[in-house]
C-alpha positions, 0 to 999 in steps of 0.5 A, a space after each residue: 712277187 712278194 710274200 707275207 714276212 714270217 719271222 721267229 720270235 725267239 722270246 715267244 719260240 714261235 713264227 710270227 707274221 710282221 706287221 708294218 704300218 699297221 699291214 702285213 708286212 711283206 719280204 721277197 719270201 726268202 727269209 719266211 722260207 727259211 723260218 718256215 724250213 727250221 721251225 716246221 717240225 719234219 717228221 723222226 725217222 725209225 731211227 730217231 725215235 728209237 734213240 730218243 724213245 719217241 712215240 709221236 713221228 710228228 712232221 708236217 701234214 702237208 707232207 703226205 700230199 708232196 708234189 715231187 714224192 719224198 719231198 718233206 718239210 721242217 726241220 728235226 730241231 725239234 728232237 733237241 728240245 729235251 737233250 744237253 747242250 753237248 758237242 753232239 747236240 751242237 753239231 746235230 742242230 748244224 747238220 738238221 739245219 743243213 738238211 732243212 735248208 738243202 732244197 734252197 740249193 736243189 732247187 735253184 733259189 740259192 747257190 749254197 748255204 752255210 750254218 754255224 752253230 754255237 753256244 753261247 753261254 752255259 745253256 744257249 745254243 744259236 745259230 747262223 745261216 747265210 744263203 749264198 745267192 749268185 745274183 743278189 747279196 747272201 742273206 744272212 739269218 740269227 737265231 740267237 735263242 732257238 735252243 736254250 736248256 731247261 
């Protein structure tokens, strides 16, 4: 089965559907999958907004209608937008990708998944995820400017 291919446009800083041939283009779902996990925003717990001084939870509407309760969908990438490109800020988008990606493993689409974050150059924060899959090869996503500082 396949599915509309979503893909992020890191010039536009948004997903976009693929076009090919003058059609939508399709892709097994894996790849739209994993965009749609990082770039949807999920919602800041109490705690978060408290250390950030948020007033808008945010997250994903479709949240509030889960199938399996508790389940949630995005990712907190979005809580970096206004901070530095620290040490910490690196090592919060690895583990916000982590947490965003943990359901591919819980639910048997993949058998693990890695993430490197890393800046590159003074103001760019990219990253890297392989999706490591018993049956097929890993897949392997760039995000070479999801974070850039303002």
């Amino acid at each position: 089965m396949a599915d509309i291919k979503t893909s992020w446009s890191a010039g536009e800083q948004r997903g976009q559907w693929a076009v090919s041939s003058a059609d939508l283009a399709s892709d097994d779902g894996l790849e739209t999958a994993v965009v749609l996990s990082l770039f949807t925003d999920a919602a800041a717990s109490d705690e978060d907004m408290a250390a950030a001084g948020l007033t808008n939870r945010r997250g994903w509407w479709g949240d509030a209608w889960a199938v399996v309760a508790g389940d949630a969908m995005g990712s907190k990438l979005w809580l970096l937008r206004r901070e530095k490109l620290t040490a910490g800020t690196v090592t919060r988008a690895r583990q916000y990708v982590l947490d965003a990606l943990a359901w591919l493993v819980q639910d048997g689409v993949a058998d693990g998944v890695e993430v490197t974050a890393e800046v590159q150059g003074l103001d760019r924060l990219a990253l890297a995820v392989v999706v490591v899959r018993r049956d097929r090869p890993a897949a392997r996503f760039r995000f070479e400017r999801f974070w850039q500082g303002v």
